[in-house]
N, C-alpha and C positions, 0 to 999 in steps of 0.2 A: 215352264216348259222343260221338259227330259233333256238331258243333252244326246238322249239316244232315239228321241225324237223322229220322223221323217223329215217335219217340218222343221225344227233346228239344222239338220244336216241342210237340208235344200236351202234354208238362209245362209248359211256357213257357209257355200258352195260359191253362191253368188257374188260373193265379197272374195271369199279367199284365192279363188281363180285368177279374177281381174290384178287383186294386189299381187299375184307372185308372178304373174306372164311380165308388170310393170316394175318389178322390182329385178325379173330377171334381166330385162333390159337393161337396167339401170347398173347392176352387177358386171354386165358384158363393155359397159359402155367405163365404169372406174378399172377396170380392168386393161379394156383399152390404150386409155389413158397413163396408166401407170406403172404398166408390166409388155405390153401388144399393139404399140402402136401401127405397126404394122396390120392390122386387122383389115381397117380402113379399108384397104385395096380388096377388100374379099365384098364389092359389089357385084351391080349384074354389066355384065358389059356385053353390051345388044350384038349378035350378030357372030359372035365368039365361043367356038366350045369351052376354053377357060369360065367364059362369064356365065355357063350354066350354073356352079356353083353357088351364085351369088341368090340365085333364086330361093335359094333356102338361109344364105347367113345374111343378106340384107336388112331384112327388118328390125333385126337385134344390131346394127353396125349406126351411129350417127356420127355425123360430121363436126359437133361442136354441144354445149350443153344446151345451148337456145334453142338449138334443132332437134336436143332430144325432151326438151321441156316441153315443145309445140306440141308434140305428139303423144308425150306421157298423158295430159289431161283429155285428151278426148280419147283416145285409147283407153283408159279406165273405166269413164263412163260409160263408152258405148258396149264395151265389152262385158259390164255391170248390167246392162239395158239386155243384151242377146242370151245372159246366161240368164237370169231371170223370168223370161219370154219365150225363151228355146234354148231348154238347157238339154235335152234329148239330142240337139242337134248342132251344138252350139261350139263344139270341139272341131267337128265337121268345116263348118262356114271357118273356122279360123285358118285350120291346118288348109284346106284346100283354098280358100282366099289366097294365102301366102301364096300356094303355089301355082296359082291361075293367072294373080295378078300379076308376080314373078315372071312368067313365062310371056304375057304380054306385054311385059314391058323390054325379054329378048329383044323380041320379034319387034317391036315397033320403034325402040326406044335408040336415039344417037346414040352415036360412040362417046360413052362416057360411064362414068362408075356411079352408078346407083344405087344409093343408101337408104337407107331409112323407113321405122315403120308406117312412115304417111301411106301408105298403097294400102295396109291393111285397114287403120283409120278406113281409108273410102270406101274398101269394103263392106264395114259395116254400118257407114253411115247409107251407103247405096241400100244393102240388105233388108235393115233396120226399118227403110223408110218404104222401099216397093212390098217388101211382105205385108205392111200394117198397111196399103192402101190396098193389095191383092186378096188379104183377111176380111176384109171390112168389118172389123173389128174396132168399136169405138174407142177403148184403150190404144189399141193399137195405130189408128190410126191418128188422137191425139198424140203421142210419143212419135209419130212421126213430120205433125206439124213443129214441133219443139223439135225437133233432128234440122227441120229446114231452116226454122228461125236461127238456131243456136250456129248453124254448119252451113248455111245456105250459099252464102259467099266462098265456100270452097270450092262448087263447081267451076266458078273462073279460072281453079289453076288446074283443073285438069283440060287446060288448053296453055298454049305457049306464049304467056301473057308475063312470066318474068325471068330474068337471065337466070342459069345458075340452079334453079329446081327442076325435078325431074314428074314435068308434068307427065307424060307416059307412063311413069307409074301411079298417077294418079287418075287417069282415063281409063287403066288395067283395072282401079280397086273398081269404077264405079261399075262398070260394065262386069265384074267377076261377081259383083254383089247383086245384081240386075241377075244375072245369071242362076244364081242358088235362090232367091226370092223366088224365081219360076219352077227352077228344080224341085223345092223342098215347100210348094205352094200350098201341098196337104196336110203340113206340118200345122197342128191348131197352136195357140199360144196357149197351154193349159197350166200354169202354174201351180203347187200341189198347195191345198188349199186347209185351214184350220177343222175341224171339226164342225165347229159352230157357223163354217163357211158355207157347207155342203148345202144344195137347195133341200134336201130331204130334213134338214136338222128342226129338232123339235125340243123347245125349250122347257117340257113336260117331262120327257123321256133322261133329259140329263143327270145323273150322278151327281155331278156337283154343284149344279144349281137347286137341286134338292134339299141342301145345306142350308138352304135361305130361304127366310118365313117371309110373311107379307110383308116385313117392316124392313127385310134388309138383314138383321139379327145373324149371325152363323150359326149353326146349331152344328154342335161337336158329334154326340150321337143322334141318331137317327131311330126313333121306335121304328119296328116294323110294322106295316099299315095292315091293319085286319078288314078283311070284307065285311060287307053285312052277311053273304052267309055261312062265314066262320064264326060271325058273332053270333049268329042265331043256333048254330050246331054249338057254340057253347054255351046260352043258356038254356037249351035244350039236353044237355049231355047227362046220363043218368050211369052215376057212381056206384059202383057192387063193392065191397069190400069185403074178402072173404077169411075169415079167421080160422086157424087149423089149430088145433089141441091136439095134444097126443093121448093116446090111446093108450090105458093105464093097464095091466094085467092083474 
């Protein structure tokens, strides 16, 4: 396959997105650590026009590595799973995730400093799982029974079931991802598909499968195929050959 491809670009896309949104984290967070520890403080703090800010640099800020380990793995994956399945729209659910769930977790969330990308996590696992049942799309909706298996037990923390986590932005992702699943309901999962994938494709018509005899064999050149009635106009075809002398004085 071309590297100039559609279908190489749109693979490349699906992986390279995921790894550098999860690498950017990970950049902000040794960074953190070793030049900014002061960052930290740049949560959402509910109820504060200081803590509007926070609605945009929390997802990138974590509290420790454990906390940013939790979220790196399913943040890749799912975010792997959306560009994949809606890559049209797929920038969209991120950037306004962040800042839906962000803004929910203002408005509802104690006084306290809010970190971390878990809110978007729920975003898209909320997204991921209400679109493929709103689809009814058999892919989609198996990818969304694996979303519940795999993440099912997340729902319990977007309630206030342990000290210290900030389940309000976890109630922000699922409900902001509930939210764009309905908004972006028309949105089909259309993934851009091989050649040979298209329903119209015909294994007669192809170029390169033309290459190959009944046995398998490759054939390098290719005669080109004469009709019967090319053949029959050529043994039909009547040769004049006309001879010119010159004309002596």
């Amino acid at each position: 396959m071309s590297n100039d491809s559609p279908q190489f670009r749109y693979s490349t896309g699906v992986i390279a997105y995921p790894v550098f949104f999860v690498l950017l984290i990970w950049i902000v967070f040794w960074m953190q650590v070793r030049f900014f520890p002061w960052i930290k403080r740049l949560g959402v703090y509910p109820q504060e026009p200081e803590g509007l800010l926070g609605i945009f640099t929390s997802p990138f800020i974590h509290a420790d590595i454990e906390h940013l380990y939790h979220n790196s793995i399913p943040l890749f994956i799912l975010s792997m799973a959306l560009f994949y399945f809606y890559r049209k729209i797929s920038w969209k659910v991120i950037i306004y995730g962040i800042l839906l769930s962000g803004l929910f977790t203002w408005i509802i969330g104690r006084p306290a400093n809010h970190i971390g990308a878990s809110g978007l996590v729920y975003v898209l696992v909320s997204f991921i799982f209400f679109k493929g049942i709103f689809a009814k799309h058999y892919r989609l909706v198996a990818l969304s029974l694996i979303i519940v298996f795999l993440y099912g037990s997340m729902v319990w923390y977007a309630f206030p079931v342990k000290d210290g986590m900030s389940w309000e932005g976890h109630l922000g992702g699922l409900i902001s991802g509930l939210v764009f699943a309905i908004i972006f309901r028309k949105a089909i999962a259309k993934p851009e598909r091989y050649v040979w994938q298209q329903p119209d494709y015909n294994e007669e018509d192809d170029p390169f499968l033309k290459h190959f005899d009944e046995n398998g064999n490759f054939i390098e050149n290719l005669e080109p195929e004469v009709t019967e009635e090319e053949l029959l106009s050529e043994n039909n075809r009547v040769n004049i050959t006309y001879t010119f002398k010159e004309k002596k004085d």
